[in-house]
Backbone as JSON Lines, residues from 0, in Angstrom:
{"i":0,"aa":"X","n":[-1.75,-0.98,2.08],"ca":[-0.89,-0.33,1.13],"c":[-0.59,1.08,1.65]}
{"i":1,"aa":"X","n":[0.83,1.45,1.5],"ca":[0.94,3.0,2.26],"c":[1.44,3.59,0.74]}
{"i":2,"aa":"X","n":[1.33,4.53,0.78],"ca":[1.79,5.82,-0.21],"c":[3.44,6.4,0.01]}
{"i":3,"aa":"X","n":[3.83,6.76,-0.21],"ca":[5.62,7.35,0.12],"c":[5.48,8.27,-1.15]}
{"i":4,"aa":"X","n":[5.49,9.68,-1.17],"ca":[5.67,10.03,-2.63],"c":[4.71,9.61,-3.78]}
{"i":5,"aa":"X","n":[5.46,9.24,-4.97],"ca":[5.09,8.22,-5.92],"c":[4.87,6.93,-5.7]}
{"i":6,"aa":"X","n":[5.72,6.36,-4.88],"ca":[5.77,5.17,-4.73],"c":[4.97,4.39,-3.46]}
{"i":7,"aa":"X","n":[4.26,3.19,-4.34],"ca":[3.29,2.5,-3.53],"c":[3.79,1.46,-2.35]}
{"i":8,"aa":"X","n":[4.06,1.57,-1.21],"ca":[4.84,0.11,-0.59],"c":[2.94,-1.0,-0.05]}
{"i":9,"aa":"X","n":[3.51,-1.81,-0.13],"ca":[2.55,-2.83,0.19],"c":[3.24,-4.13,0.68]}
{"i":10,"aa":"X","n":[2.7,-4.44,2.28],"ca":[3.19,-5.05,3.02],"c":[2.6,-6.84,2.66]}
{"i":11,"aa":"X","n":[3.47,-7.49,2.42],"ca":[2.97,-8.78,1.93],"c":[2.79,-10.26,2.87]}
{"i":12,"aa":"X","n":[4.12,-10.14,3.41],"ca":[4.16,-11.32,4.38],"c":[3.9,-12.56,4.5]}
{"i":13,"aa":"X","n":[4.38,-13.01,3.44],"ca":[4.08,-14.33,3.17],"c":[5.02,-15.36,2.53]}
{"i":14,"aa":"X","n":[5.16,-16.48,2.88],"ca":[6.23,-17.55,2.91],"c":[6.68,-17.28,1.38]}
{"i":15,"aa":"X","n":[7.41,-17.76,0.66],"ca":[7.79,-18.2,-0.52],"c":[9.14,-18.9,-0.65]}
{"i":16,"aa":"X","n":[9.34,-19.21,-1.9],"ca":[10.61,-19.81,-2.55],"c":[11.55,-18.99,-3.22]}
{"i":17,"aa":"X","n":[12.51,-19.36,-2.69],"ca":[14.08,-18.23,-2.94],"c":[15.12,-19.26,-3.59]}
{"i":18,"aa":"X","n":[15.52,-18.73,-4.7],"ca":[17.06,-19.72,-5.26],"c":[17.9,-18.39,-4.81]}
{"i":19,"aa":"X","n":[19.0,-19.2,-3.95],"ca":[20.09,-17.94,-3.6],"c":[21.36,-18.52,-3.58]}
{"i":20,"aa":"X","n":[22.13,-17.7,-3.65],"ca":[23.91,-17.92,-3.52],"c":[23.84,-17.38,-1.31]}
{"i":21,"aa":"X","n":[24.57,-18.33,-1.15],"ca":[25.17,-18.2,0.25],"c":[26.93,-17.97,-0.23]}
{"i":22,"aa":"X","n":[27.59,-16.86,-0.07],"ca":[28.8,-16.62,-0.12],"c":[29.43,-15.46,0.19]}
{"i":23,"aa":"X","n":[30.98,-15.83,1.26],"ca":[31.4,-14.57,1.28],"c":[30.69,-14.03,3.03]}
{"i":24,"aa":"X","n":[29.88,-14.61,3.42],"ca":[29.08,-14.69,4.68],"c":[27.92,-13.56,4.35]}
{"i":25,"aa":"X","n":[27.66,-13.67,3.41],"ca":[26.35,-13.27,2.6],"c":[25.22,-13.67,1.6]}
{"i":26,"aa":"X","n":[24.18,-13.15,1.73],"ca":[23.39,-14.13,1.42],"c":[22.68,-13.39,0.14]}
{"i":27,"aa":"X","n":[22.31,-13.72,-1.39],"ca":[22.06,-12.87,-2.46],"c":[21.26,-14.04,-2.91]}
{"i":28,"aa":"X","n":[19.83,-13.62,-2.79],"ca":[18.44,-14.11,-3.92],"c":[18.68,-13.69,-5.34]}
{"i":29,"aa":"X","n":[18.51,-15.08,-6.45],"ca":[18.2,-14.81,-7.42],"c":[17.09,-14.57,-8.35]}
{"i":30,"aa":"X","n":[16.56,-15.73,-7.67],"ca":[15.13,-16.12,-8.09],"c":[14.56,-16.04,-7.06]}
{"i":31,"aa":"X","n":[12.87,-15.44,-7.02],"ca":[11.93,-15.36,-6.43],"c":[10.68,-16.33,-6.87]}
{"i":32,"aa":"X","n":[10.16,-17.0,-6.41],"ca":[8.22,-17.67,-6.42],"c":[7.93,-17.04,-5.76]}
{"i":33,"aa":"X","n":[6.62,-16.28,-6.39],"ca":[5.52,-15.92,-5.61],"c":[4.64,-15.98,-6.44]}
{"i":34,"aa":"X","n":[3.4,-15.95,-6.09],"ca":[2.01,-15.84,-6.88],"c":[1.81,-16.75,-8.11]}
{"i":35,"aa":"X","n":[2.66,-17.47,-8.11],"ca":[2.84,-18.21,-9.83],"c":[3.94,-17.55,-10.6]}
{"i":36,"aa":"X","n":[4.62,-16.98,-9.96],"ca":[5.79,-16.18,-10.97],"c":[6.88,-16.36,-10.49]}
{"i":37,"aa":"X","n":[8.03,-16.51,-11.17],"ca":[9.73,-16.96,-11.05],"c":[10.32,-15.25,-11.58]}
{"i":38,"aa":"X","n":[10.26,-14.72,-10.43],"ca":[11.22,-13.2,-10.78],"c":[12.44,-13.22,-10.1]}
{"i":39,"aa":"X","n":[13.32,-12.64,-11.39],"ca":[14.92,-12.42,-11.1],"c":[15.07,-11.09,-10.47]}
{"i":40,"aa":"X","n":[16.14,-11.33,-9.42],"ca":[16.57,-10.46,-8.84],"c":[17.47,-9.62,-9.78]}
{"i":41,"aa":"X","n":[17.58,-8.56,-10.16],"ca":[18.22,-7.82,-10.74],"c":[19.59,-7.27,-10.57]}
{"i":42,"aa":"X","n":[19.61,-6.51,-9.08],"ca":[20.47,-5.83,-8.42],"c":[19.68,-5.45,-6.59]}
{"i":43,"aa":"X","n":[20.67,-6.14,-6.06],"ca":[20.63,-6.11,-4.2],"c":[20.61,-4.36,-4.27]}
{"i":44,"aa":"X","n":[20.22,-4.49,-2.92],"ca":[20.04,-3.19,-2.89],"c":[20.49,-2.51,-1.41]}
{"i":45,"aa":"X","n":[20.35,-3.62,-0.43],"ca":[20.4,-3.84,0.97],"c":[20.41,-4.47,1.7]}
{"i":46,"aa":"X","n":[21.12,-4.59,2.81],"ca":[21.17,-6.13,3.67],"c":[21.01,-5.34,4.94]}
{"i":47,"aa":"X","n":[20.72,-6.0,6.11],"ca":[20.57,-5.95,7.42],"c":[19.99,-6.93,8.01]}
{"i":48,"aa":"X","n":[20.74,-7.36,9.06],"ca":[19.86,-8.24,10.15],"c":[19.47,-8.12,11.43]}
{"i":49,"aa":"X","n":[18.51,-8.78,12.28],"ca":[18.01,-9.11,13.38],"c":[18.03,-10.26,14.19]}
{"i":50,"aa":"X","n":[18.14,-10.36,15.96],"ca":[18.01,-11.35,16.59],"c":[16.78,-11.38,17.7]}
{"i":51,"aa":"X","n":[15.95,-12.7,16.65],"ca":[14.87,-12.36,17.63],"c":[15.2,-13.93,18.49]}
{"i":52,"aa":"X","n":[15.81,-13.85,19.68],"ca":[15.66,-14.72,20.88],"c":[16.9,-15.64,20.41]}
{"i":53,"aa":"X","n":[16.59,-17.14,19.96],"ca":[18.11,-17.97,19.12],"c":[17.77,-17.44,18.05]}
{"i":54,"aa":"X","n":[16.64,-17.09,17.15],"ca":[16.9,-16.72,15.72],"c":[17.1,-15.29,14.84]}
{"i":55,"aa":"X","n":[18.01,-15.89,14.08],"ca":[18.82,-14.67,13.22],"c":[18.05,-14.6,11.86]}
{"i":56,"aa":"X","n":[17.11,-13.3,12.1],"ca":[16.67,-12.92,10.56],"c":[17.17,-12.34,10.03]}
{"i":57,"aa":"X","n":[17.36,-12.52,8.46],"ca":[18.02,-11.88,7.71],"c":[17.3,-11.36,6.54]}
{"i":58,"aa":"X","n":[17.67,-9.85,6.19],"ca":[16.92,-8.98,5.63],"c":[17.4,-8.44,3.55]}
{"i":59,"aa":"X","n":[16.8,-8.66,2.93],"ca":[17.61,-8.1,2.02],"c":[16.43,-7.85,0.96]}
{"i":60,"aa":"X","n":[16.78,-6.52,0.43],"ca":[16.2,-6.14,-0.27],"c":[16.79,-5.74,-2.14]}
{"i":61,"aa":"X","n":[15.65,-5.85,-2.82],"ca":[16.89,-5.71,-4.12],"c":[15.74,-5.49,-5.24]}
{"i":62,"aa":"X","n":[16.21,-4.91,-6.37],"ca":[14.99,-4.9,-7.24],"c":[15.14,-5.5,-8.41]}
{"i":63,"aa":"X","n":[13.73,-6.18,-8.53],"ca":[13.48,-7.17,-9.47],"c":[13.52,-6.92,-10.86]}
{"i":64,"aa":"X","n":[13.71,-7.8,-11.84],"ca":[13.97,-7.56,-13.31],"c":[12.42,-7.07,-13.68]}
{"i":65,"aa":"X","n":[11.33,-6.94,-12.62],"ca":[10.15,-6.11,-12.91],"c":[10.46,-4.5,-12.47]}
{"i":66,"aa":"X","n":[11.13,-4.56,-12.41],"ca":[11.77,-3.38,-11.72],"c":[10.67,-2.47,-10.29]}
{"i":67,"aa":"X","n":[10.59,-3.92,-9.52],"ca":[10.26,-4.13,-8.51],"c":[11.04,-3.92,-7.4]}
{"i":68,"aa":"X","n":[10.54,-3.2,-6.46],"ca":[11.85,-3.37,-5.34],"c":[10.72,-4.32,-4.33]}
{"i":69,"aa":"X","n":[11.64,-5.21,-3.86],"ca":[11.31,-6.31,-3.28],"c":[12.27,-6.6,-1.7]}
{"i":70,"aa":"X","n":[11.75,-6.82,-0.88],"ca":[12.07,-7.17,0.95],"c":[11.83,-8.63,1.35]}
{"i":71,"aa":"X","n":[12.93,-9.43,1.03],"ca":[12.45,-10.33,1.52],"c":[13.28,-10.74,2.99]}
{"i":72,"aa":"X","n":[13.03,-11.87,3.85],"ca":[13.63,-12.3,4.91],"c":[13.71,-13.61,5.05]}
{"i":73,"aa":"X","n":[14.94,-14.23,5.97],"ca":[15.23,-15.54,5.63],"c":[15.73,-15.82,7.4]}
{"i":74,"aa":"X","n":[14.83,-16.45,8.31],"ca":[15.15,-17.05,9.28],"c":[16.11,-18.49,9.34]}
{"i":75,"aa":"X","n":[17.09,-18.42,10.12],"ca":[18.09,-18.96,10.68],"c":[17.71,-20.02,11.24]}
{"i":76,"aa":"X","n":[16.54,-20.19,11.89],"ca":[15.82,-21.21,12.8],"c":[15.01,-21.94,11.87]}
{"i":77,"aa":"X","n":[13.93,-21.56,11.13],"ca":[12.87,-22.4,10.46],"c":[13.66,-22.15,9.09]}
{"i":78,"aa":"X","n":[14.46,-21.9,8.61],"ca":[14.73,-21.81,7.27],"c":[13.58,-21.59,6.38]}
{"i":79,"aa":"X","n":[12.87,-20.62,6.48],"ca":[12.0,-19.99,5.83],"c":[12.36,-18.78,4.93]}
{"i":80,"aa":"X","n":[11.9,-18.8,4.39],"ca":[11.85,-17.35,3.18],"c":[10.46,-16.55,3.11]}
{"i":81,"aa":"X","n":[10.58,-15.22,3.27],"ca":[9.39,-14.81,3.15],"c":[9.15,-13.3,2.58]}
{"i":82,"aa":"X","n":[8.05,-12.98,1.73],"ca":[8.47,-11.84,0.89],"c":[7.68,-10.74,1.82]}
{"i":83,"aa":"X","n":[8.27,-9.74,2.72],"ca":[8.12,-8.97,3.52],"c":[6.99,-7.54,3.16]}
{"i":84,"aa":"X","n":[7.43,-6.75,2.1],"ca":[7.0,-5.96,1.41],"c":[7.73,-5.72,-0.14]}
{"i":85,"aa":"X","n":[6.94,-5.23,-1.19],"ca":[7.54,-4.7,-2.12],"c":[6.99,-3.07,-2.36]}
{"i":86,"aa":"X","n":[7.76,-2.52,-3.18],"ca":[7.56,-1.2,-3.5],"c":[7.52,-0.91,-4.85]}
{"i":87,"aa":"X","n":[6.63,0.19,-5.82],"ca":[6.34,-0.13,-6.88],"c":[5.75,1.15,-7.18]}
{"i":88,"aa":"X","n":[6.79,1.72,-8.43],"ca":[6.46,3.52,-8.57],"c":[5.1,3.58,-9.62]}
């Protein structure tokens, strides 16, 4: 867990389940699984991507109706989802 200010980030890294809209050549999570919990994405916040070798990760961050800000990533190759870090004042 690192400190920033007020706000706590904590690095998570771990697979999960994403309901998302693909549109527009963009990609927007609605729903999140993790831990036993179904959290709505609220409002995106950020996109960016990466190429690691053939695969294209894709980055987006947005905060949750916990008013969570949440990082998740979505590989191109394994079609995986995975919740990267969240941040939490």
């Amino acid at each position: 867990m690192f400190y920033y200010g007020n706000m706590s980030i904590t690095e998570i890294g771990e697979q999960i389940s994403v309901l998302a809209v693909f549109s527009g050549g963009k990609i927007s999570p609605t729903i999140l699984k993790w831990n036993g919990r179904a959290i709505r994405a609220r409002q995106v916040t950020g996109r960016w991507k990466e190429r690691r070798g053939e695969d294209t990760i894709f980055y987006i961050s947005f905060i949750g109706e916990d008013d969570v800000y949440y990082e998740v990533s979505f590989s191109t190759k394994t079609l995986i989802w995975r919740l990267e870090r969240l941040e939490t004042v």
